[in-house]
Structures are given as structure tokens and as C-alpha cells.
mmCIF file of the N, C-alpha and C atoms, coordinates in Angstrom:
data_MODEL
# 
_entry.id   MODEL 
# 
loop_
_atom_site.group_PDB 
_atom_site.id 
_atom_site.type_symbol 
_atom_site.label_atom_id 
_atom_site.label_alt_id 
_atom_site.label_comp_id 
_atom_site.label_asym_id 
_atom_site.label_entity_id 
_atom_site.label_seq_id 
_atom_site.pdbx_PDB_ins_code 
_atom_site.Cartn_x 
_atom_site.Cartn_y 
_atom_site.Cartn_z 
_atom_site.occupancy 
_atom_site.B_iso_or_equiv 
_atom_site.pdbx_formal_charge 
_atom_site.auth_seq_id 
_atom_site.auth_comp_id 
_atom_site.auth_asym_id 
_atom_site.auth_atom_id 
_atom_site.pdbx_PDB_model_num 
ATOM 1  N N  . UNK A 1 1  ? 103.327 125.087 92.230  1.00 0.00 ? 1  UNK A N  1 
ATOM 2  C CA . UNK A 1 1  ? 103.183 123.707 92.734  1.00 0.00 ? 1  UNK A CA 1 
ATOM 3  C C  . UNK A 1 1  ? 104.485 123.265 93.404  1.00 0.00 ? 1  UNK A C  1 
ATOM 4  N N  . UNK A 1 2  ? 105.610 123.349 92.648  1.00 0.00 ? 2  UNK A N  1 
ATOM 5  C CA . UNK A 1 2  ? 106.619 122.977 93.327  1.00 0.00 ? 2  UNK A CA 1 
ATOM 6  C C  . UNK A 1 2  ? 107.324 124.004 94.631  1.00 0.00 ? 2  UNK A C  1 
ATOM 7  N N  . UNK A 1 3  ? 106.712 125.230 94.615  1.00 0.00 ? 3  UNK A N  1 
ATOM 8  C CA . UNK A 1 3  ? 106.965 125.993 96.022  1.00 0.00 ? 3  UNK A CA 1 
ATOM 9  C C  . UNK A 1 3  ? 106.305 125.615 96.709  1.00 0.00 ? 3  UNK A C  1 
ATOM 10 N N  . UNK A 1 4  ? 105.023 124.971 96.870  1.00 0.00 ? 4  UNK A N  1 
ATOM 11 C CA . UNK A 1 4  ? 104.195 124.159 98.036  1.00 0.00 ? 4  UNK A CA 1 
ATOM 12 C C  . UNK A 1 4  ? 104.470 123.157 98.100  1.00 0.00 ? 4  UNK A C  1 
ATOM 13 N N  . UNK A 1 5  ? 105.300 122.544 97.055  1.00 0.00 ? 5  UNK A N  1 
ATOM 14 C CA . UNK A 1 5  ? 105.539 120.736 97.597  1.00 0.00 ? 5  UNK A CA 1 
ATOM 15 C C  . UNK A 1 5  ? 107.084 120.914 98.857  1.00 0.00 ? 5  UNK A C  1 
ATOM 16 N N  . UNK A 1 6  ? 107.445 122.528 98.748  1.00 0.00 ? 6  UNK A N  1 
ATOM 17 C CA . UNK A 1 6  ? 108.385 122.322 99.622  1.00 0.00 ? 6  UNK A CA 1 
ATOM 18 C C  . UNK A 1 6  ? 107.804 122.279 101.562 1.00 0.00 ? 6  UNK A C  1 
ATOM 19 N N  . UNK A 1 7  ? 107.006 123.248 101.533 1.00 0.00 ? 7  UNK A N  1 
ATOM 20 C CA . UNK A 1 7  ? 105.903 123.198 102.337 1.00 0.00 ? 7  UNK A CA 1 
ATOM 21 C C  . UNK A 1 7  ? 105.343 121.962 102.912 1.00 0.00 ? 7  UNK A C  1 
ATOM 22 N N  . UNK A 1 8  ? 104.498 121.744 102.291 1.00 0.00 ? 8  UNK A N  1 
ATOM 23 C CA . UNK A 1 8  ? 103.400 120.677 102.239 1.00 0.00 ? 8  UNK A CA 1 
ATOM 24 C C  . UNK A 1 8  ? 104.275 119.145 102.021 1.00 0.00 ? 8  UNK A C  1 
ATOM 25 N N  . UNK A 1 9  ? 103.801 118.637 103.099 1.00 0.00 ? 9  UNK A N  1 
ATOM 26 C CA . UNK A 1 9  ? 104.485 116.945 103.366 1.00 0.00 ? 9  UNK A CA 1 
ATOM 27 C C  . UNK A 1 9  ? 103.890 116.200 102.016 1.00 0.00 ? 9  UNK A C  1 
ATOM 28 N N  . UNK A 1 10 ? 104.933 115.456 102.162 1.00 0.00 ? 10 UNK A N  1 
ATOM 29 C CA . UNK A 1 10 ? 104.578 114.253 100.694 1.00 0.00 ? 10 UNK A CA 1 
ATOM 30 C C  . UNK A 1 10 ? 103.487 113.268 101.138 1.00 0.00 ? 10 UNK A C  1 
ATOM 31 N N  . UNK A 1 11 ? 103.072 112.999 102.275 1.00 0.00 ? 11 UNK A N  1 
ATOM 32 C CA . UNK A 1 11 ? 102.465 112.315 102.826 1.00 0.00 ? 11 UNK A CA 1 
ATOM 33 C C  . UNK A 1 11 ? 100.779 112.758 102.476 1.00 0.00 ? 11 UNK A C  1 
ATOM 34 N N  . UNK A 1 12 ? 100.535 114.168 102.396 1.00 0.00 ? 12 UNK A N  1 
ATOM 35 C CA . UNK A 1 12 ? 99.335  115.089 102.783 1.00 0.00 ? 12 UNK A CA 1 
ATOM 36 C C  . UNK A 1 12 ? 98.945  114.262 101.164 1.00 0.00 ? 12 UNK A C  1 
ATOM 37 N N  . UNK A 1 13 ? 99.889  114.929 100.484 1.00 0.00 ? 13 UNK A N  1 
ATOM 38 C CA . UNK A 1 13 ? 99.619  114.508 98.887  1.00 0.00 ? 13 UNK A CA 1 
ATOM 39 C C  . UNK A 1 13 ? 99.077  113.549 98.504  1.00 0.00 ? 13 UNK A C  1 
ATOM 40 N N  . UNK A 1 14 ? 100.064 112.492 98.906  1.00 0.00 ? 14 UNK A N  1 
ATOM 41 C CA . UNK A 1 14 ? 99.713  111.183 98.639  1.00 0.00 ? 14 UNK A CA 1 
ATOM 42 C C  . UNK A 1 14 ? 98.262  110.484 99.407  1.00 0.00 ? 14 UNK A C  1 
ATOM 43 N N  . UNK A 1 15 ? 97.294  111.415 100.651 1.00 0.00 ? 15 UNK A N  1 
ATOM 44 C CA . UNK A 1 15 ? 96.631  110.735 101.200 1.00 0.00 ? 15 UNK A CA 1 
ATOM 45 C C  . UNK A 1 15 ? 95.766  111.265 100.298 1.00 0.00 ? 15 UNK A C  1 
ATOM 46 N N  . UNK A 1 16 ? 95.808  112.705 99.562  1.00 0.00 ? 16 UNK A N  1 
ATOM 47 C CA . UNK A 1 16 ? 94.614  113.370 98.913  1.00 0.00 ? 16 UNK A CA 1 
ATOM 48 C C  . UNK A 1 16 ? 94.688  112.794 97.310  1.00 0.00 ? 16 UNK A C  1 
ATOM 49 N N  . UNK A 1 17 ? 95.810  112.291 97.118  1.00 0.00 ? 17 UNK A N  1 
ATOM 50 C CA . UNK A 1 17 ? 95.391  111.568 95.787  1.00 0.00 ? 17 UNK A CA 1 
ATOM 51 C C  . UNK A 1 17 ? 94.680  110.351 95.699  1.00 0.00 ? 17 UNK A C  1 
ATOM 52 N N  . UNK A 1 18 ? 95.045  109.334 96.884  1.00 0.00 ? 18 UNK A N  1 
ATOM 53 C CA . UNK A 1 18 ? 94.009  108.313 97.030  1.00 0.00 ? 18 UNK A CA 1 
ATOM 54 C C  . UNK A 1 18 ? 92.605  108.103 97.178  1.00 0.00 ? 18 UNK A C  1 
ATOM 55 N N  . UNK A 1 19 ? 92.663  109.498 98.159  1.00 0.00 ? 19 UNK A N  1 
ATOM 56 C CA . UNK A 1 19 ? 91.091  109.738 98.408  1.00 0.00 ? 19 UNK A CA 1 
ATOM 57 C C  . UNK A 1 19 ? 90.302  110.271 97.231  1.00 0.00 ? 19 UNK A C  1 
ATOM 58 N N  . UNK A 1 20 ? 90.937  110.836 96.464  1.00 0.00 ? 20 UNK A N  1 
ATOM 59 C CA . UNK A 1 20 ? 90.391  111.600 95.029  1.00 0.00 ? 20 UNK A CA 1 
ATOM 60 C C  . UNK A 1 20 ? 89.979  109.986 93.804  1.00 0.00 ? 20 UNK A C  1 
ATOM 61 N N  . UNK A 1 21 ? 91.171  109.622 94.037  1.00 0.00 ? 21 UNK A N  1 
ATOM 62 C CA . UNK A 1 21 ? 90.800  107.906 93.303  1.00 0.00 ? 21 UNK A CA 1 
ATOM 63 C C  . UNK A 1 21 ? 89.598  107.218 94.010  1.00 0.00 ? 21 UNK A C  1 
ATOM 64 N N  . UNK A 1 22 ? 89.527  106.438 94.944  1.00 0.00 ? 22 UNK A N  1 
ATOM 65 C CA . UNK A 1 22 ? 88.838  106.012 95.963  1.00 0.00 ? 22 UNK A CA 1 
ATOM 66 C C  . UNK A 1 22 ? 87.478  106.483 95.372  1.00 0.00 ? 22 UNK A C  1 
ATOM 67 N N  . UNK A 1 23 ? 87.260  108.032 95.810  1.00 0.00 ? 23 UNK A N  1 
ATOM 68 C CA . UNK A 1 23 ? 86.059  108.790 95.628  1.00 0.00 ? 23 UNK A CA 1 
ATOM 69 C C  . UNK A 1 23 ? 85.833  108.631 93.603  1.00 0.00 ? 23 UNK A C  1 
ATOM 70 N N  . UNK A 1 24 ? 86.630  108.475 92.769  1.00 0.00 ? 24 UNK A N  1 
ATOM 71 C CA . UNK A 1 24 ? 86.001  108.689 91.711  1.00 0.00 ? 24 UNK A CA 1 
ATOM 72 C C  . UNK A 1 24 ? 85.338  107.099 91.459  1.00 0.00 ? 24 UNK A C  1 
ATOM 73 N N  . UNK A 1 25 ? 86.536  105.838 92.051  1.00 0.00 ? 25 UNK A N  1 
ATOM 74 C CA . UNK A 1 25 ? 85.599  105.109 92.183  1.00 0.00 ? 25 UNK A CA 1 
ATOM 75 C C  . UNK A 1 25 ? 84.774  104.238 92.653  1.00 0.00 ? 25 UNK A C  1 
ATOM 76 N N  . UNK A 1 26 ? 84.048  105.209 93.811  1.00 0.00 ? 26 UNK A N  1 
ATOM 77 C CA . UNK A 1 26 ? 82.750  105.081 94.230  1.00 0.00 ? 26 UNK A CA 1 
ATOM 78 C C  . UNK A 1 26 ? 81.836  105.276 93.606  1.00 0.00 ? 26 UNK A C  1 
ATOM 79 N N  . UNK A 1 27 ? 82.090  106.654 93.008  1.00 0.00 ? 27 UNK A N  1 
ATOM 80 C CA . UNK A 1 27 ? 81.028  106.971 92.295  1.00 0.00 ? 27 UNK A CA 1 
ATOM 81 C C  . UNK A 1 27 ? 80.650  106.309 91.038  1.00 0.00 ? 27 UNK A C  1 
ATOM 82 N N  . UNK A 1 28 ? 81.791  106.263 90.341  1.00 0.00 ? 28 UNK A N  1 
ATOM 83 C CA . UNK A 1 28 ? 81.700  104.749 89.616  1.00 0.00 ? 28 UNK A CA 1 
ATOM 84 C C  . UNK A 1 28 ? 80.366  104.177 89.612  1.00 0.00 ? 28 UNK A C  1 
ATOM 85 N N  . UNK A 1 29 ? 80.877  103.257 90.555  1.00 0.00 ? 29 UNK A N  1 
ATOM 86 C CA . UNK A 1 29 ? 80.095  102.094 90.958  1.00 0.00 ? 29 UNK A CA 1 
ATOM 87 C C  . UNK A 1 29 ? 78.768  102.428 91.564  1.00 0.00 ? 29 UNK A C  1 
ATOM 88 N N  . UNK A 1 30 ? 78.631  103.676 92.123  1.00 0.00 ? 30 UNK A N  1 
ATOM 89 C CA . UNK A 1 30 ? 76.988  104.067 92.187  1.00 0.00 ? 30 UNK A CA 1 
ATOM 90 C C  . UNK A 1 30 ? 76.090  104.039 90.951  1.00 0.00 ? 30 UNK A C  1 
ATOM 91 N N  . UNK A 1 31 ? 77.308  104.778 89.912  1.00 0.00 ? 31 UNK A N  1 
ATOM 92 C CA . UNK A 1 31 ? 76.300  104.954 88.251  1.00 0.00 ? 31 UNK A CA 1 
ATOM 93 C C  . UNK A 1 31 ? 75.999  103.667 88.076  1.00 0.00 ? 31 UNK A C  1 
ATOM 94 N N  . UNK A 1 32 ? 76.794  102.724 87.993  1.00 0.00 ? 32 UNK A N  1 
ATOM 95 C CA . UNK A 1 32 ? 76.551  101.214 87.575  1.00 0.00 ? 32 UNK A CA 1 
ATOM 96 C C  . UNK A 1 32 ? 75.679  100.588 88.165  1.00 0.00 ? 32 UNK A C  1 
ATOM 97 N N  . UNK A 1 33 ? 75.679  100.549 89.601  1.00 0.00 ? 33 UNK A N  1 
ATOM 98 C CA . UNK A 1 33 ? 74.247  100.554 90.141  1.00 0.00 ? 33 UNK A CA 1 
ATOM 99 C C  . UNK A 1 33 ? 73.643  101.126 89.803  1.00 0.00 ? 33 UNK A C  1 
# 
């Protein structure tokens, strides 16, 4: 992990952790519907 964070922009990370949040809650809120 930390040999690809040298690689891989902090930026990439941070857009795929939001989207991973975001997406869990959507889905969320579908079950609840």
C-alpha cells in the first residue's frame, strides 16, 4: 500500500474513498425505501 501511495496521487484516493461512502450511502437509503 504504501509503495503505491508513492505512485498513485493523493487526489485518485481521496476521490475513490468518497465515491465508496457516497455509494454505501445510497444504498442505504434504497433499503430504507
Amino acid at each position: 500500500m504504501l509503495l503505491m501511495f508513492g505512485s498513485v496521487p493523493t487526489w485518485f484516493f481521496i476521490i475513490a474513498f468518497s465515491f465508496i461512502i457516497l455509494f454505501f450511502i445510497f444504498s442505504e437509503w434504497l433499503t430504507r425505501k
